[in-house]
Phi, psi and omega in degrees: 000304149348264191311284208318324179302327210287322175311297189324302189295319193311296191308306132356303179287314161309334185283311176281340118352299201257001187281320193278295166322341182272276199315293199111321192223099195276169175252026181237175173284116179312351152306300185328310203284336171272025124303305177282336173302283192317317176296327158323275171326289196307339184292305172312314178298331208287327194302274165005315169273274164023289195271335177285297172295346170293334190288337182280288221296350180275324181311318168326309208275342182274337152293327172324296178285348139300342148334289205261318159315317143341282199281332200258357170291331174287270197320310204288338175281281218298344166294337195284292194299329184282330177294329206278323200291290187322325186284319178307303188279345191298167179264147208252144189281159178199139196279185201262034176261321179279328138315321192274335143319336188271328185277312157008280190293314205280349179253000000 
């Protein structure tokens, strides 16, 4: 969305460039105003680069949480699975009565 504005101004600024150059008739010196252009342009350029390493530096980042979405979907199946196992293996409580019946019976 960013670049598209920046298209946008830029192209804007070019139109007004050539408005002026074409017309002529300004109330400043055609240094002045091609001062202000340039500074203008260099400002579109320096933004332009600007938005381009933010545009690297997000991707980095948006690979980064996949990543890290990855890896926290894997913990999060294998906790599960360690939980269900543990709920599986606890031992049922059993009083000590109902063993020495149990020891009875088997011999």
């Amino acid at each position: 969305e960013l670049e598209n504005q920046l298209a946008i101004k830029s192209k804007t600024l070019d139109e007004i460039k050539q408005s002026l150059a074409l017309t002529g008739s300004t109330g400043q010196t055609p240094g002045a105003l091609s001062l202000g252009t340039a500074e203008l342009c260099e400002m579109v350029d320096s933004i332009l680069s600007q938005v381009a390493q933010l545009k690297t530096s997000m991707q980095s980042v948006l690979e980064q949480w996949r990543v890290y979405d990855e890896a926290y979907a894997e913990v999060s199946l294998t906790t599960t699975r360690y939980l269900y196992c543990i709920d599986q293996c606890k031992r049922s409580v059993v009083s000590l009565e109902t063993l020495e019946n149990q020891v009875k019976t088997l011999q």
